[in-house]
C-alpha positions in Angstrom: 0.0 0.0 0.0 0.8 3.4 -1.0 0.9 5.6 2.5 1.1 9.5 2.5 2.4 11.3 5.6 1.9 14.8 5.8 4.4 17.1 8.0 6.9 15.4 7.5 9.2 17.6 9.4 6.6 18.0 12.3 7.2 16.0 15.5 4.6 13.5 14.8 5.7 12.9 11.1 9.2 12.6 12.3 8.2 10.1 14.9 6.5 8.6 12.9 9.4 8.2 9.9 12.1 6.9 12.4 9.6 4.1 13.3 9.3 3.0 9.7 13.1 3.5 8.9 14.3 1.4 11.9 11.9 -1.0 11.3 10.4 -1.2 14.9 7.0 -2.1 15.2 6.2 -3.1 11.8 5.1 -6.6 11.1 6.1 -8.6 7.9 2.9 -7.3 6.3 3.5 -3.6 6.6 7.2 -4.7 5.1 5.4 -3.9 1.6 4.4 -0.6 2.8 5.2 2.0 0.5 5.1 5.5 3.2 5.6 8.7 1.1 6.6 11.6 3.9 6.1 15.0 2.4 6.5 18.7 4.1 5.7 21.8 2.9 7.9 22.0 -0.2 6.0 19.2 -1.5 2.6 19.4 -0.3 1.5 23.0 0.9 -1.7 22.9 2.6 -2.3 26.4 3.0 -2.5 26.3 -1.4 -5.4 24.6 -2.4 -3.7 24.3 -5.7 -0.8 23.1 -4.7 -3.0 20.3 -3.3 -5.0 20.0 -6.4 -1.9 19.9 -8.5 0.3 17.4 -6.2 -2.6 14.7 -5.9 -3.6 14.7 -9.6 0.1 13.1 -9.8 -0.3 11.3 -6.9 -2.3 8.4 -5.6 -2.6 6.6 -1.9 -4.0 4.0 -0.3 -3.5 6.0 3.2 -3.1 9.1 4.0 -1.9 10.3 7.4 -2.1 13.9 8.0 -0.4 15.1 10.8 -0.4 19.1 9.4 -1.7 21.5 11.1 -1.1 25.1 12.3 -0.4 24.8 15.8 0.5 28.1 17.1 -2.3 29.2 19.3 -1.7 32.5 20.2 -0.6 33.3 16.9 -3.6 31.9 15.3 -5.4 35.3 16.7 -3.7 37.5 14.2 -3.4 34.6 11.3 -6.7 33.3 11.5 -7.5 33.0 7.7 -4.0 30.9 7.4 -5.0 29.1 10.5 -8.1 28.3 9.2 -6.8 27.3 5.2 -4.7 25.0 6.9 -7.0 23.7 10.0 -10.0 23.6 8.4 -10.2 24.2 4.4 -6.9 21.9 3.8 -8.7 18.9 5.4 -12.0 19.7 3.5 -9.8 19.3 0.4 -7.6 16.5 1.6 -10.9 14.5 2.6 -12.5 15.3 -0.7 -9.4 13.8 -2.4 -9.3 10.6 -0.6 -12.9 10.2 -0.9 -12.2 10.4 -4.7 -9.1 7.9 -4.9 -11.0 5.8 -2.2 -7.7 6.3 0.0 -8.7 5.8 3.8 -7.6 8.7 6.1 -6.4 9.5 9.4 -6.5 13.0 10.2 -4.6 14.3 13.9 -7.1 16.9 15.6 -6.8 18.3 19.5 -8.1 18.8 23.0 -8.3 22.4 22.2 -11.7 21.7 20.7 -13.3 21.6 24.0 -13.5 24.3 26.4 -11.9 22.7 29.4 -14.9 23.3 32.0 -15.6 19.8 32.6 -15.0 18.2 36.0 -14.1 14.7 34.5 -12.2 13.6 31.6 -13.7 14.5 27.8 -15.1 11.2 25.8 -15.7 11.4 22.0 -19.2 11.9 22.3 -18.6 15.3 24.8 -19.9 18.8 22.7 -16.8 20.2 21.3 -17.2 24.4 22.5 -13.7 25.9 21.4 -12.9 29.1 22.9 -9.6 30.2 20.6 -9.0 30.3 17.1 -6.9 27.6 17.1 -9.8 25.3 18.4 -12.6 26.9 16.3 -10.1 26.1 13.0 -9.6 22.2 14.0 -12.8 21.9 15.4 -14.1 23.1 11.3 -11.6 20.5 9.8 -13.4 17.8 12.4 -16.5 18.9 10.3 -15.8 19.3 7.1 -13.8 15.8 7.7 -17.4 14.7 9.0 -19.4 15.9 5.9 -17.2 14.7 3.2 -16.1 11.2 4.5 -18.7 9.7 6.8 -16.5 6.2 5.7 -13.4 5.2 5.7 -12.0 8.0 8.1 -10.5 9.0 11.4 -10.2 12.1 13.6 -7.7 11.6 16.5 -7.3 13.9 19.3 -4.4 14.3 20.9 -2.9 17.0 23.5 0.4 18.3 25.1 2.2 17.1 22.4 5.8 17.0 22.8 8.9 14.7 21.2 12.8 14.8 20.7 12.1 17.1 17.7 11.7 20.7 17.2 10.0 23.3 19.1 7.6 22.0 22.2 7.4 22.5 26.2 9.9 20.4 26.9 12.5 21.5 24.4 11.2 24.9 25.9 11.6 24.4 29.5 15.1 22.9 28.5 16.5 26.0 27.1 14.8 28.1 29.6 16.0 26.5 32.4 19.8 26.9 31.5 19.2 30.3 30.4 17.4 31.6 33.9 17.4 30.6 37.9 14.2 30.6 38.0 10.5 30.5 35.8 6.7 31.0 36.4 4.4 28.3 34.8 0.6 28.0 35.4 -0.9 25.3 37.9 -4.3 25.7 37.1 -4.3 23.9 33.1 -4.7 20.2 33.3 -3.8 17.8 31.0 -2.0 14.1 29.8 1.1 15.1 28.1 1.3 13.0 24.9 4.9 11.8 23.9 5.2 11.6 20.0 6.7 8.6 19.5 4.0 7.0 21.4 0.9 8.3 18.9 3.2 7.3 16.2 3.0 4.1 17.6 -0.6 3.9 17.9 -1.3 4.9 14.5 1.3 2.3 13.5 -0.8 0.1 14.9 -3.8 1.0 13.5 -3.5 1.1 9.8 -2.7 -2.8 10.2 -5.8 -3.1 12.2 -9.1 -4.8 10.7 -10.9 -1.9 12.2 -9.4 0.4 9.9 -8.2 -2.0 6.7 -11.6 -3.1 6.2 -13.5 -0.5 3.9 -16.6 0.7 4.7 -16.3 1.2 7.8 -18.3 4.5 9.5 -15.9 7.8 10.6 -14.8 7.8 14.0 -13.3 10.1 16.5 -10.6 8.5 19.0 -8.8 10.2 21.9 -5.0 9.3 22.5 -3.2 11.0 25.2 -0.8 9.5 28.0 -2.2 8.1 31.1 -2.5 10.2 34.0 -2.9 13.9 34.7 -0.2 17.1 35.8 -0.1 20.7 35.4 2.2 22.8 33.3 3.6 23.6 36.5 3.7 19.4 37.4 5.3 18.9 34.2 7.8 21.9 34.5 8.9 20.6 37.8 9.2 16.5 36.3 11.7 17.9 33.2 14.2 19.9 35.8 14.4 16.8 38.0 14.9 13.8 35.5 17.5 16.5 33.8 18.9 17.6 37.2 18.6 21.2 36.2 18.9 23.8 39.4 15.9 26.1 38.2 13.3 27.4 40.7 9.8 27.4 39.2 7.7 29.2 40.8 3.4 28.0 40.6 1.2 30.4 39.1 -2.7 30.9 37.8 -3.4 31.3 34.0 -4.9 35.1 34.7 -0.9 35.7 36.1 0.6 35.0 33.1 0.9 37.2 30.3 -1.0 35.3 27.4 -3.9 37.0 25.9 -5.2 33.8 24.2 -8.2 31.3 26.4 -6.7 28.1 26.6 -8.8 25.0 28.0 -8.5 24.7 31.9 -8.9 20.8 31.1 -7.5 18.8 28.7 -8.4 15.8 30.4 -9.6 12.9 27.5 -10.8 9.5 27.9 -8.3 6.9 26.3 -11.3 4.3 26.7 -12.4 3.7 23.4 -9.2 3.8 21.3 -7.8 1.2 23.9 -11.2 -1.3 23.5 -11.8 -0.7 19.7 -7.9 -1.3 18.6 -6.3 -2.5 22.0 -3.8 0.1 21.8 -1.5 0.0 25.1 -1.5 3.5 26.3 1.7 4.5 28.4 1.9 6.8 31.7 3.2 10.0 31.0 6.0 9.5 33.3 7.5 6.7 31.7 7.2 8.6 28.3 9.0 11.6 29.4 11.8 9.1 30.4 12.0 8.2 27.5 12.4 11.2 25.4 14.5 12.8 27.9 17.1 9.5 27.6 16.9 10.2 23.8 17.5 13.8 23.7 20.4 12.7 25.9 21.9 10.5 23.3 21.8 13.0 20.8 24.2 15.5 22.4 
């Protein structure tokens, strides 16, 4: 099979492309996988010719896209980009696949709800977005919706972070090396998500007869690391594994400087992904480990 991943420099595409280079986690099936991994100068989403023009060269069995723009407070001042690339992209990329009767798997967020609830948010929760950034993916949800209601998946995902690029922990990283001492809110909860770990799961469910099988209806899954911490939590967790000597001080979201709403809970049911495609979910302890051990090889 022909597979297309999007983003291809993106944490989750580069996850995603050291899995199928090493050759971990691939069974003797997938060995006659064909995965295409394009980025920007290939594939740019925020052109819908561009799209038009690469696809009517281009056909897939699969396509995988983990594009999107991410920057949230940003995606105040760029909201028609935000939303080309959020929202009208994946209108475009689902009408495609629909077309070459590709299946698709298409990577969405927490940010779609608003983050009042008092428990953890299951697929079937009212999405209520209360930033751009949410309103854009929460349209590409949609329009994803409307133009595939077969052969199709939304996954959410949250606190996304890797060995790759830009992301909290990179952040906190730098930051604590740089300073003696940093602010970071208490009061946003969440499941940090290590990359390598979604990778993983969608690894694992391209091979699955849930997903290989055509026909079957669109679904939403949420994948996120097992248990729950703070920004604040997680701050504190990166300074000790890395034993960096950095005060960080615990403060509310109205403290710090950002003029963009961000969810208060990011909480998400792993439930359903874990009964429909048995897909082990690690805690987010274990997964930090991890990364940190990696970034640690790499120096």
């Amino acid at each position: 099979m022909r597979i297309l991943v999007t983003s291809k420099n993106g944490q989750l595409g580069r996850s995603i492309q050291k899995i199928v280079n090493t050759g971990t986690k691939i069974d003797n099936n997938q060995s006659t996988n064909d995965f295409i991994f394009v980025g920007r100068e290939e594939l740019d989403l925020s052109s819908e010719s561009n799209i038009s023009h690469y696809f009517g060269k281009n056909k897939f069995d699969i396509i995988i896209n983990c594009a999107a723009y991410t920057q949230v407070d940003t995606a105040e001042q760029e909201a028609e980009l935000a939303n080309q690339i959020n929202h009208l992209a994946v209108k475009k990329l689902a009408s495609i696949a629909s077309n070459q009767q590709a299946r698709l798997i298409h990577i969405s967020t927490d940010y779609v709800f608003d983050g009042e609830s008092d428990k953890p948010y299951i697929e079937t929760d009212t999405p209520n977005p209360i930033n751009v950034y949410g309103r854009t993916k929460l349209a590409g949800e949609k329009a994803l919706q409307t133009v595939m209601p077969i052969n199709a998946i939304v996954i959410r995902t949250s606190w996304l972070y890797s060995e790759y690029g830009n992301n909290f922990v990179s952040t906190m990283l730098k930051l604590g090396k740089e300073q003696d001492e940093l602010s970071v809110v208490n009061d946003q909860i969440g499941s940090p998500t290590y990359a390598a770990d979604l990778a993983d799961a969608i690894l694992e469910i391209i091979k699955h007869k849930k997903f290989t099988d055509l026909g079957q209806t669109m679904q939403i899954y949420h994948y996120s690391s097992e248990g729950e911490i703070s920004w604040y939590e997680f701050a504190k967790e990166i300074f000790k594994i890395k034993r960096i000597e950095c005060k960080v001080n615990s403060i509310t979201s109205q403290q710090y400087p950002a003029t963009t709403k961000k969810p208060k809970n990011s909480l998400m049911s792993q439930d359903k992904i874990f009964e429909v495609f048995n897909i082990r979910i690690s805690k987010w302890k274990s997964s930090l480990n991890t990364c940190m051990t990696i970034l640690k090889q790499k120096k």
